[in-house]
C-alpha positions as CSV (number, residue, x, y, z in Angstrom):
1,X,0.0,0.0,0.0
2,X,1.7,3.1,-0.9
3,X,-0.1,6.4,0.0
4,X,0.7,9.8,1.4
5,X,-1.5,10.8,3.5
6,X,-1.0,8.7,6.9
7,X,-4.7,8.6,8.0
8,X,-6.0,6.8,4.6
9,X,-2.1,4.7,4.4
10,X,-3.5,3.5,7.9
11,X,-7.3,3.1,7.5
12,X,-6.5,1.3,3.9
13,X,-4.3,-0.8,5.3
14,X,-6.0,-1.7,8.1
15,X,-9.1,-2.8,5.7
16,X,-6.5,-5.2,3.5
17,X,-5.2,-6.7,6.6
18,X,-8.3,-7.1,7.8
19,X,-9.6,-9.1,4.8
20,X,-6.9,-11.6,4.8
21,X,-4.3,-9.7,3.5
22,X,-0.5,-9.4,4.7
23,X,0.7,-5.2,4.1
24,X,3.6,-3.4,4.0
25,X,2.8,0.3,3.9
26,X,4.7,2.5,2.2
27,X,4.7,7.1,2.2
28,X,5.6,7.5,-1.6
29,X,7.2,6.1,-4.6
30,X,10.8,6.3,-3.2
31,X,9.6,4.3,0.0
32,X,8.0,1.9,-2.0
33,X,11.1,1.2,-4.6
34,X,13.1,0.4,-0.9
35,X,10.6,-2.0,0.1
36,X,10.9,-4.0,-3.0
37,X,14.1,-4.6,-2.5
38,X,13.6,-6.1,0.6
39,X,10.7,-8.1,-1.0
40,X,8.5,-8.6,-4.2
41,X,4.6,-8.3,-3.0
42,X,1.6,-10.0,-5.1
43,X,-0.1,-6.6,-5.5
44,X,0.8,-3.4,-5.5
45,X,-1.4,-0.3,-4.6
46,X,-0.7,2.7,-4.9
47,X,-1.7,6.7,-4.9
48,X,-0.9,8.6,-8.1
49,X,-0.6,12.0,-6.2
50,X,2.7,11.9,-3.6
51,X,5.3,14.2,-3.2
52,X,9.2,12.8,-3.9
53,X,7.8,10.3,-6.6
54,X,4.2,10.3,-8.5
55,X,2.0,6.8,-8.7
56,X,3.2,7.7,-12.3
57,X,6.6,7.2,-12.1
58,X,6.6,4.4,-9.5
59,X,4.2,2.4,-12.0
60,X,6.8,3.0,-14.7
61,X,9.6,1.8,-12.6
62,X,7.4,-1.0,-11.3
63,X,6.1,-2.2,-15.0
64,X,10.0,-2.5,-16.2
65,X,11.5,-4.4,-13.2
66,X,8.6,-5.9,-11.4
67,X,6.5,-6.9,-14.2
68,X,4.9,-10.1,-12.1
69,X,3.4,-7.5,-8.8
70,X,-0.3,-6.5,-10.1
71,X,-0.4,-2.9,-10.3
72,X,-3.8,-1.2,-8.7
73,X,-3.8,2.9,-8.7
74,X,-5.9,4.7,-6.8
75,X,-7.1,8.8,-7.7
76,X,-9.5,11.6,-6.3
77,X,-8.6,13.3,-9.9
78,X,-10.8,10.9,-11.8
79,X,-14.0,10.1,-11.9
80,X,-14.0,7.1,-14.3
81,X,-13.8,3.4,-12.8
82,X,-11.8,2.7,-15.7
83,X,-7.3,2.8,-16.0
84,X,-7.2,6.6,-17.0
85,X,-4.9,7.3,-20.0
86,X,-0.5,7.1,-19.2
87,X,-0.9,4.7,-15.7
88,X,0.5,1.8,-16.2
89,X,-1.8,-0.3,-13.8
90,X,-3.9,-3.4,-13.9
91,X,-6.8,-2.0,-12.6
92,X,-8.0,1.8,-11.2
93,X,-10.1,2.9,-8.0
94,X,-11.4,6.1,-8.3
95,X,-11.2,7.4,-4.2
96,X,-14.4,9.4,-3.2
97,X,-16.7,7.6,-6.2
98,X,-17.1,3.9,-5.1
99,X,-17.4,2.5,-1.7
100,X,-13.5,1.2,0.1
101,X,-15.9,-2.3,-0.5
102,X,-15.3,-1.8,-4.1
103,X,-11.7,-1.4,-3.9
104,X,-11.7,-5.2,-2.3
105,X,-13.4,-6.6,-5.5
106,X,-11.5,-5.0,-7.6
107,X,-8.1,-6.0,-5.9
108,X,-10.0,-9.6,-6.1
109,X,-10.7,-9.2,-9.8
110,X,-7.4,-8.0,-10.7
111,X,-5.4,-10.9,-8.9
112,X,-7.8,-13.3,-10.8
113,X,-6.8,-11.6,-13.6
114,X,-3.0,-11.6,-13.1
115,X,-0.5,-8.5,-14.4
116,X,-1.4,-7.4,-17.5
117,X,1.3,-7.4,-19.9
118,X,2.9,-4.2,-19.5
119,X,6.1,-5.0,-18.5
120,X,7.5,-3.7,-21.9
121,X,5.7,-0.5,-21.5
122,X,7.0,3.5,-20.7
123,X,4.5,5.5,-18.8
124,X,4.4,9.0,-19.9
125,X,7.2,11.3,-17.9
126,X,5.2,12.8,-15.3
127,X,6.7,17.1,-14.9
128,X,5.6,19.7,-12.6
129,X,4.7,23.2,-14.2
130,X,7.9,25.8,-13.2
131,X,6.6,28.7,-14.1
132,X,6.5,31.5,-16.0
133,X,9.5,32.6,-18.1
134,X,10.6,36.3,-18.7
135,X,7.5,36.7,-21.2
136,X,4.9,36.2,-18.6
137,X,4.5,32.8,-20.7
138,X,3.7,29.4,-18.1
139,X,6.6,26.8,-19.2
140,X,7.8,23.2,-18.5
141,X,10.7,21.4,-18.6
142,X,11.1,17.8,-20.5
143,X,13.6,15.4,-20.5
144,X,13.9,13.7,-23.0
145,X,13.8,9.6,-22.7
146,X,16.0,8.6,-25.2
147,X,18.7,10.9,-25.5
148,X,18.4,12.2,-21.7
149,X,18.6,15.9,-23.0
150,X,16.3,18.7,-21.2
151,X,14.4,21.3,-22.7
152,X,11.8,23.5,-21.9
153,X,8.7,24.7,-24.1
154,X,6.0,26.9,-23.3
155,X,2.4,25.4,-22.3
156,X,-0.3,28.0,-23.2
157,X,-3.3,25.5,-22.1
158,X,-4.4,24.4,-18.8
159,X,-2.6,20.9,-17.4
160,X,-5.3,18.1,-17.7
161,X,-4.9,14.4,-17.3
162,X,-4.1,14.2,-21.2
163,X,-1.0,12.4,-22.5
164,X,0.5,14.7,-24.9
165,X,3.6,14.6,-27.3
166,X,6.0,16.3,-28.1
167,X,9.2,16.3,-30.6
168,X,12.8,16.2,-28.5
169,X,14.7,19.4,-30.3
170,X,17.8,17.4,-30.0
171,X,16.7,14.0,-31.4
172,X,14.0,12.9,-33.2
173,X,12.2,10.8,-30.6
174,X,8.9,11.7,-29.6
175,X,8.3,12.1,-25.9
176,X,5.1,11.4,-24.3
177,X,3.9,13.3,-21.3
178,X,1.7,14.5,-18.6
179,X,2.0,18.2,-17.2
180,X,1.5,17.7,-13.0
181,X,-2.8,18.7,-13.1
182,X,-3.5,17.7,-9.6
183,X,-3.8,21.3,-7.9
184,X,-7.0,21.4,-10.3
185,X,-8.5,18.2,-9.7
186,X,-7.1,17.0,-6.7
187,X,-6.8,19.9,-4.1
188,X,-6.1,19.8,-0.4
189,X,-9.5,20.5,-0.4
190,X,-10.8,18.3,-2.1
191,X,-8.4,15.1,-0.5
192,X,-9.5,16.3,2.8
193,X,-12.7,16.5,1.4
194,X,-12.3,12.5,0.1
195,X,-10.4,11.6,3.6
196,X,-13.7,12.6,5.4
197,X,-16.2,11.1,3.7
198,X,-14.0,7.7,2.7
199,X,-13.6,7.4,6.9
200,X,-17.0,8.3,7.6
201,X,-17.8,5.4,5.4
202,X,-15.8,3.2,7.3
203,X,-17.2,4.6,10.5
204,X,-20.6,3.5,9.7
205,X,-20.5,0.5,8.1
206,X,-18.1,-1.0,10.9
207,X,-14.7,-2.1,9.1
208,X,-14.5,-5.6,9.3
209,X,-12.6,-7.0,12.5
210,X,-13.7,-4.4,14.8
211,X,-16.0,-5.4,17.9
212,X,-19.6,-3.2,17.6
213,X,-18.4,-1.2,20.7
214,X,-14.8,-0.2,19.2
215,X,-14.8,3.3,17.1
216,X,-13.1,3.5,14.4
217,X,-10.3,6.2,15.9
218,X,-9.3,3.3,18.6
219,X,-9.0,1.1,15.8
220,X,-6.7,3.4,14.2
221,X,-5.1,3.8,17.2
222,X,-4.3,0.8,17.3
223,X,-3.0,-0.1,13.8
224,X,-0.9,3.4,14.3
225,X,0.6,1.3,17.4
226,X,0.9,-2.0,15.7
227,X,2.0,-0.2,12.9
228,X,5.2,1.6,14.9
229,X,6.7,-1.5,15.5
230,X,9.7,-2.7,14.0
231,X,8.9,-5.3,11.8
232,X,10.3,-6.8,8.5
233,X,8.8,-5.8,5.0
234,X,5.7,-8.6,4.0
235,X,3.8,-8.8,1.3
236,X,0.1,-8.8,0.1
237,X,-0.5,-11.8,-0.2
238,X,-3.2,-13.4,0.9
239,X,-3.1,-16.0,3.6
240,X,-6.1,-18.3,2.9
241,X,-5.3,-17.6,-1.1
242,X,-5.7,-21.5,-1.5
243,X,-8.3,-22.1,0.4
244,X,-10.8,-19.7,-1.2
């Protein structure tokens, strides 16, 4: 489970664990590439919007060297139930749409399914907007992935999720991208906004493996503390995988 935000890592995690599942939690891409050097998990799921290293880029890194762990991403930026365009993943859970019982059957339906195929596969590189250059024009900044060369070009439209393309000015590969659109569609706002209702959820429906007179913050409280321990990196495998 790799995730960002600490409340959702814990209340996600606590669900999978809860439903037969052995976690390892991790805060972003960079966490996550560590962890799978310790170990390879079964499935792999993951927020496209962290800090250090996107869902994007982990995915890509993930398809090339790890092409057997099944790939689920998880969003507040779309609304589709569907793999939006440039992830690289298996299957897609769309956070604030669908019910956290949802994202069980579809973790179910994509380890039925097995990994895709996409081992062989770039995802588009993932770049942060840097400004505006000495024309008042917004730019960006693109490496090139074949020859490695950066250059920067001017972006007159708003970022959306769209993979675009562009020529490299030093070679004559085409590089796919996405421009970073997630202050748009996926604001503090509104992933405080997704955190509350996604845990209220929880709340009332009584997460599985609670007793009817435990809340869901002691719960917490005590997957924080379980949590805290040292322990060393698992998988998500599932425990009773033969048996069901």
């Amino acid at each position: 489970m790799v995730e960002d935000d600490v409340m959702v890592r814990q209340t996600v995690s606590m669900l999978l664990s809860d439903n037969g599942y052995r976690v390892s939690a991790a805060c972003n891409g960079f966490d996550a590439l560590l962890r799978l050097q310790e170990e390879v998990p079964d499935v792999m799921v993951t927020d496209l919007n962290m800090p250090e290293m996107s869902g994007f880029e982990l995915l890509s890194v993930v398809r090339r060297r790890f092409p057997s762990i099944v790939a689920i991403a998880t969003s507040a930026a779309y609304s589709s139930a569907s793999v939006p365009p440039g992830v690289i993943a298996d299957a897609f859970y769309a956070k604030g749409k669908v019910s956290s019982g949802t994202l069980l059957e579809i973790i179910t339906a994509a380890i039925k399914k097995g990994p895709l195929g996409h081992d062989r596969t770039t995802a588009p590189v993932w770049i942060p907007r840097n400004g505006r250059d000495h024309n008042g024009k917004p730019y960006v900044v693109l490496t090139c992935t074949e020859c490695l060369r950066s250059f920067p070009f001017t972006v007159a439209h708003e970022p959306t999720a769209e993979v675009l393309k562009t020529q490299c000015i030093y070679c004559p590969h085409e590089v796919s991208y996405i421009i970073d659109f997630s202050r748009g569609l996926s604001s503090p706002l509104k992933r405080a906004a997704w955190k509350a209702q996604f845990l209220e959820a929880q709340s009332a429906s009584r997460i599985p493996g609670t007793t009817p007179s435990e809340t869901l913050p002691q719960r917490l409280a005590q997957i924080a503390k379980e949590m805290a321990k040292p322990v060393k990196a698992t998988s998500a495998k599932r425990n009773d995988r033969y048996n069901r």
